[in-house]
N, C-alpha and C positions, 0 to 999 in steps of 0.2 A: 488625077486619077486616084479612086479610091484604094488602101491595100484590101489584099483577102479582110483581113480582121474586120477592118470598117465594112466591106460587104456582109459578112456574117452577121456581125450585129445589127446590121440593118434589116439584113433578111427575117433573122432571129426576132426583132426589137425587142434584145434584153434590156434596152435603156427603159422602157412601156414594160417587157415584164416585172425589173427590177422597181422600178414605182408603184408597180399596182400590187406585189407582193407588200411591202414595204407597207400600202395603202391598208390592206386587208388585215396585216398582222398588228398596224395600229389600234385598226377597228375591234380585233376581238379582244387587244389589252385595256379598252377604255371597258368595253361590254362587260369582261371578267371585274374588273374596278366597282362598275356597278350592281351587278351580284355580289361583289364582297359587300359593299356597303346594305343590300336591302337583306343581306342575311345576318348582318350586324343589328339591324331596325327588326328584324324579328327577335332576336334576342333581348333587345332593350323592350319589345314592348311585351316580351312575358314577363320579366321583370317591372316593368311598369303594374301591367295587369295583375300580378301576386300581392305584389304593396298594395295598390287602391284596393284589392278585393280583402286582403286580410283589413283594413281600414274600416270597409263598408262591414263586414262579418262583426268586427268587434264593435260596431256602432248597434248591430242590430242584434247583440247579446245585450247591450247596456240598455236599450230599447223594450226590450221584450223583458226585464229583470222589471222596468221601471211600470209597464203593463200590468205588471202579477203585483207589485205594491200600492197601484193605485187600485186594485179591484182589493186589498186588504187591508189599507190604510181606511179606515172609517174613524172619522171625528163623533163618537159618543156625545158629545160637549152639542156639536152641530144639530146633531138625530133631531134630540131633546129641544132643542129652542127653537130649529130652523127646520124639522121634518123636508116639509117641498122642496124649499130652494135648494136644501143640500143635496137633494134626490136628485135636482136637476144639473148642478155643480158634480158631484159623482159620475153621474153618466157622461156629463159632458169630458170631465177630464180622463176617463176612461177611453171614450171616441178620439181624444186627440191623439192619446198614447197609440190607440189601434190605427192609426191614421197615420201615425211617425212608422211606424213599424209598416207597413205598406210602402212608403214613400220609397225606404231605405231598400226593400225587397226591390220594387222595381230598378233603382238605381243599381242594384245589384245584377237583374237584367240586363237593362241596358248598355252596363260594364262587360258583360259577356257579348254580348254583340256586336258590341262595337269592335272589341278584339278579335272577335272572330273574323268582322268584315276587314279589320288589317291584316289580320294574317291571310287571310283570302287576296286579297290584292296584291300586296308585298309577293305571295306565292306566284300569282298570276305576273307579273313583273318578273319576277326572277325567271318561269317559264319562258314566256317571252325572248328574254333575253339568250337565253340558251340554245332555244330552237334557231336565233340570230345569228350566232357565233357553229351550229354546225352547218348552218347553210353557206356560209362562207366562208368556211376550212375546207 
């Protein structure tokens, strides 16, 4: 014969609610775990992103300086013996310059983008998880 006690808990199944509290309250410390970690990853990748962009910034100050010396570096020496071909050498290395400085520009782009679509995700993840953790408290 059962006592009271063992009927209660039977009737009650605190054995079932005490597991599935126990289940629940695991789930939102693992959930909280993983917010902390993808708020962590959004801080590393501003900092990621400040470095590569002050990197890309001072490439395309060194870029744009070396632009403005090759439209003012003229070989006199050249003019005089080689008129054409220097004309063509001139423009040419002038296009490469203007060409580097583009490249650097878009990189500098796509360095925003890409951060942006991390912190978009990373956010959306963190969302996620949150709306997880009040559905099941």
């Amino acid at each position: 014969m059962k006592s009271i006690r063992e009927k209660v808990v039977s009737l009650l199944k605190l054995d079932d609610k005490g597991r599935i509290e126990k289940f629940f309250n695991s789930q939102v410390k693992k959930i909280n775990e993983h917010i902390s970690k993808h708020e962590a990853n959004l801080k590393i990748y501003g900092v990621t992103y400040e470095t590569n962009l002050k990197t890309l910034t001072n490439k395309l100050d060194s870029a744009e300086e070396y632009l403005e010396d090759m439209y003012i570096n003229v070989d006199l020496n050249e003019i005089k013996t080689n008129f054409e071909n220097y004309s063509i050498s001139y423009w040419n290395k002038i296009s490469d310059a203007e060409s580097n400085i583009k490249n650097i520009q878009e990189r500098i782009k796509t360095l925003g983008e890409e951060y942006n679509k991390q912190i978009e995700t990373t956010n959306e993840q963190i969302n996620k998880h949150i709306a997880r953790v009040k559905r099941i408290s």
